[in-house]
C-alpha positions as CSV (number, residue, x, y, z in Angstrom):
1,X,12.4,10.9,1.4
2,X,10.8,13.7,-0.3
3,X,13.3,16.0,-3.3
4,X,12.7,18.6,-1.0
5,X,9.6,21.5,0.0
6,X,7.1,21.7,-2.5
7,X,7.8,18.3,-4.3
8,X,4.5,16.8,-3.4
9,X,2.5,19.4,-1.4
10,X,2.6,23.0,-1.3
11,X,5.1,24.6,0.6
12,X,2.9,26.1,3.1
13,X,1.2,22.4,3.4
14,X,4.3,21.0,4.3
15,X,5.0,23.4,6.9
16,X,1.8,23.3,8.4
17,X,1.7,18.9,8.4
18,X,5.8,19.3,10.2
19,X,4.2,21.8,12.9
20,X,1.2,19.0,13.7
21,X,4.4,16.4,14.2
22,X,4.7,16.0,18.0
23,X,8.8,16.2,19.2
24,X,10.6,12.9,18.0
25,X,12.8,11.7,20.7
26,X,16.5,11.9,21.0
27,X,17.5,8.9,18.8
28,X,14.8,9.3,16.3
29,X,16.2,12.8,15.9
30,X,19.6,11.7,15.2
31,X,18.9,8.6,13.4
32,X,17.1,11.5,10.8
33,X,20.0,13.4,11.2
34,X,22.3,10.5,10.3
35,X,20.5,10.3,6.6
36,X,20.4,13.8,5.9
37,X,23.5,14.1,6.4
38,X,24.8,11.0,4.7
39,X,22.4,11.1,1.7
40,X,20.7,7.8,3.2
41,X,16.9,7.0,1.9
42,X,14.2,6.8,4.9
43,X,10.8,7.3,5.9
44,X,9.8,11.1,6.3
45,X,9.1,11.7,9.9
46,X,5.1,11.6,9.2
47,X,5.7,8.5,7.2
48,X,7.3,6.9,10.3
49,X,4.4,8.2,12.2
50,X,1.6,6.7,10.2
51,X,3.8,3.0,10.0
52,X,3.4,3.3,13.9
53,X,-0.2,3.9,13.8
54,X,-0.6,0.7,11.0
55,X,1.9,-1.5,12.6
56,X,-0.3,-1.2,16.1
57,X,-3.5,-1.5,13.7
58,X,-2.4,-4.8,12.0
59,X,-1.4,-6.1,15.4
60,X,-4.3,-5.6,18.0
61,X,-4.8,-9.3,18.9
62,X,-1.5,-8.9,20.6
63,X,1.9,-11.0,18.9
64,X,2.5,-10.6,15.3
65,X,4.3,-10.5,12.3
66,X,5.8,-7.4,10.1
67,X,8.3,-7.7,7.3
68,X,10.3,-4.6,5.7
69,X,11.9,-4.4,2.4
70,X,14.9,-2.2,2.5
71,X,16.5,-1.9,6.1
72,X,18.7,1.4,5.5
73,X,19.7,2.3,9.2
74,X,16.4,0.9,10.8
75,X,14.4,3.5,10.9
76,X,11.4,2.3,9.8
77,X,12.3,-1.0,11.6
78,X,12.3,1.2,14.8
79,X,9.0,3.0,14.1
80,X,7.3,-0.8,13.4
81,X,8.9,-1.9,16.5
82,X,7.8,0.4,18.5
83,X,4.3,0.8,17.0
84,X,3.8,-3.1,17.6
85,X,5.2,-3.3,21.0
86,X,4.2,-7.4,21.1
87,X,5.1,-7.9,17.3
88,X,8.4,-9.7,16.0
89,X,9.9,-7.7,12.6
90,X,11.7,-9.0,10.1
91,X,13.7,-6.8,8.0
92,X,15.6,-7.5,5.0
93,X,18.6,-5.5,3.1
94,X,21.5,-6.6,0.9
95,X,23.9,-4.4,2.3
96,X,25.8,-5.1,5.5
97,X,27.4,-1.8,6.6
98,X,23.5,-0.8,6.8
99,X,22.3,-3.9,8.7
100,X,25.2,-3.4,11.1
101,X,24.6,0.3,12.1
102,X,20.6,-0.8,11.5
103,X,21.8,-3.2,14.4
104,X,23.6,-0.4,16.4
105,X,20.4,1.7,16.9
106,X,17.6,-0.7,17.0
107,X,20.0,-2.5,20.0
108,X,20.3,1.5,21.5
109,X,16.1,1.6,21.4
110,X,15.6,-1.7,23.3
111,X,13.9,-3.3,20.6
112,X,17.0,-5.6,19.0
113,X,15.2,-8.8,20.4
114,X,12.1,-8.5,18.1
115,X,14.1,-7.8,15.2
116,X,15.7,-10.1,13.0
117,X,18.0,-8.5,10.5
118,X,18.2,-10.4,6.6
119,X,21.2,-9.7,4.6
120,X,19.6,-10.8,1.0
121,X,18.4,-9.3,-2.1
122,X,14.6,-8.6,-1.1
123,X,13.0,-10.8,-3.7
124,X,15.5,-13.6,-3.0
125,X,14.4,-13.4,1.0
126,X,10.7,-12.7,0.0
127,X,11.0,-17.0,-1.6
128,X,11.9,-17.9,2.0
129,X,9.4,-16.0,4.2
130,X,6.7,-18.2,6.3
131,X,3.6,-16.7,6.4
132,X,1.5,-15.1,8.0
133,X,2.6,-11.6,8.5
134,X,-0.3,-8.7,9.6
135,X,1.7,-6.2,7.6
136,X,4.7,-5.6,4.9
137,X,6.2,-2.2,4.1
138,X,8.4,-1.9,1.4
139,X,11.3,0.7,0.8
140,X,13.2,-0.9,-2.1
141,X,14.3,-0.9,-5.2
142,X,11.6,1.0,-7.3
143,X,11.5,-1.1,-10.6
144,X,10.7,-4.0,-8.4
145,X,7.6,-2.8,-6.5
146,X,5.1,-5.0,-9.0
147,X,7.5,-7.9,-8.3
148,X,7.3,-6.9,-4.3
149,X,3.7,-7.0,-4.0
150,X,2.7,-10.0,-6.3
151,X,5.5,-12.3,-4.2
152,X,4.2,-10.9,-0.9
153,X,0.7,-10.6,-1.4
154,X,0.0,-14.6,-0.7
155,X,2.0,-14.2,2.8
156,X,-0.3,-11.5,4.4
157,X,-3.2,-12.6,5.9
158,X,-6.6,-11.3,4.9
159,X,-7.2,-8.0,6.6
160,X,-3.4,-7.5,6.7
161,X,-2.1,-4.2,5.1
162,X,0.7,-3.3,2.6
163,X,2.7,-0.1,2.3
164,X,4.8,1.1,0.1
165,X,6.9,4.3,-0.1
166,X,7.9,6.5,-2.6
167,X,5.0,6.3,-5.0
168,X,4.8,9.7,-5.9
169,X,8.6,9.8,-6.8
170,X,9.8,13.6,-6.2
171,X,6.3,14.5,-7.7
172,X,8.0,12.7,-11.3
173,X,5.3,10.6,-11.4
174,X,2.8,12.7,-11.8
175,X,4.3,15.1,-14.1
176,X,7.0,13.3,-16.3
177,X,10.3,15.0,-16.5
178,X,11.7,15.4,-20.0
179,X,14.9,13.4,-19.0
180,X,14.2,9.6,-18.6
181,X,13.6,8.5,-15.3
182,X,13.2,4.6,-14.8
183,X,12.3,4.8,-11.1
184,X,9.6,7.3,-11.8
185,X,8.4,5.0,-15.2
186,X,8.2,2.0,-12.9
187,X,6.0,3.3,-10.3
188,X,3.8,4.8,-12.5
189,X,2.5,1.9,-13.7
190,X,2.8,0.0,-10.5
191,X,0.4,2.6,-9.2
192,X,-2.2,2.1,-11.6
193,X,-1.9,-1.9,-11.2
194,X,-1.9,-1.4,-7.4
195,X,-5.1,1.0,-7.5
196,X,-7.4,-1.7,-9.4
197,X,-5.7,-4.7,-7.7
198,X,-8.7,-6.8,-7.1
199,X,-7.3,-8.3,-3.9
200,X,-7.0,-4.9,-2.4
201,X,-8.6,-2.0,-1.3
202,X,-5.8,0.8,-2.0
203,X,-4.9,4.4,-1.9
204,X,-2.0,6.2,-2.8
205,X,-1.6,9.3,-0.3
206,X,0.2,12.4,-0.5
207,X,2.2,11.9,2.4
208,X,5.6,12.3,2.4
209,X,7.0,11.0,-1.0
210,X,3.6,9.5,-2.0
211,X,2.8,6.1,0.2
212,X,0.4,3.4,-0.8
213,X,-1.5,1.7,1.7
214,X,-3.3,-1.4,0.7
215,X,-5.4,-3.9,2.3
216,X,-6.2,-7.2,1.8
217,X,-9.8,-8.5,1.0
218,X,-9.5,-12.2,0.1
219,X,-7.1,-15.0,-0.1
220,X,-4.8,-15.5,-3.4
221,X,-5.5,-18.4,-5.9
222,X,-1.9,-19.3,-4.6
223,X,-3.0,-19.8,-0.9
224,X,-6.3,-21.9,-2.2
225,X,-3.9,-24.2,-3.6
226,X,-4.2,-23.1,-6.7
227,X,-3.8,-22.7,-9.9
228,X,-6.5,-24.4,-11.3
């Protein structure tokens, strides 16, 4: 989420991109509630609004496949689900107090059946993952975003997107603070390898806390049976 008005955009930018946000519905509203209130990282409203408009993107044949790093309270599990309404999510977190109330609501919104809940660390579940997925958005640990998309990368099919939140870090990113900030260090440089990624076509937006979409133009070495 962002630091608060004026981190990324303008004040009067921010205000004017909430106002264009149509009404969330009841449990969307308290499930944003819930993590202001408790301090709890998720997708900005207009971040959980463009996830919805990717998820349905990545899945227009029908069926598919989405995977999320970083569960929190299933928020952007929800928006997925709902954006894909023939897609099956899986969504992985290490902690089991979030998967459980993760549970709670996405069981509440009728969508619990086409989402499987992971308790692992993300790059541990990542290693057991069967392709294909259509799309992967990841909300995880920061200094791991490199490792993220280089593991996930060969299990997204060509034309499949990647998204990743947080990239612009509080605004840190692009203006260092004085004090040292590993998070914003990490993502820095992950930015600059995700921009010339030769595999992708990507764009960091200033939505939100920053989000990178990416898409994928060819197959990995990996997934040609390489290396060679």
């Amino acid at each position: 989420m962002k630091a608060g008005v004026g981190a990324i955009l303008r004040p009067e930018q921010e205000r004017y991109l909430e106002r264009l946000l149509p009404p969330r519905d009841a449990l969307l509203a308290e499930m944003e509630e819930h993590a202001r209130r408790d301090g709890i990282p998720i997708a900005d409203p207009e971040v959980g609004r463009l996830l919805e408009a990717l998820a349905r993107a990545a899945t227009t044949s029908g069926a598919g496949r989405i995977v999320e790093l970083g569960t929190a309270i299933g928020y952007g599990a929800l928006r997925l689900a709902r954006g894909a309404p023939e897609a099956r999510v899986v969504t992985v977190d290490r902690d089991p107090a979030m998967l459980a109330t993760a549970r709670a609501y996405l069981e509440r919104a009728g969508v619990a059946g086409r989402v499987e809940l992971v308790e692992a660390e993300a790059l541990d579940a990542i290693a057991r993952l069967a392709p294909p997925f259509d799309l992967a958005w990841i909300d995880a640990a920061k200094p791991d975003y490199r490792r993220y998309l280089d593991r996930l990368l060969p299990l997204v099919r060509v034309g499949g997107f990647l998204v990743f939140d947080n990239l612009l870090w509080k605004g840190r990113v692009a203006e260092p603070a004085a004090d040292d900030d590993p998070a914003a260090d990490a993502l820095r440089a992950f930015n600059g390898y995700l921009s010339i990624h030769p595999q992708l076509a990507a764009s960091v937006l200033p939505l939100g806390d920053g989000v990178g979409v990416a898409v994928k133009l060819k197959a990995t070495v990996l997934e040609q049976g390489g290396p060679y």
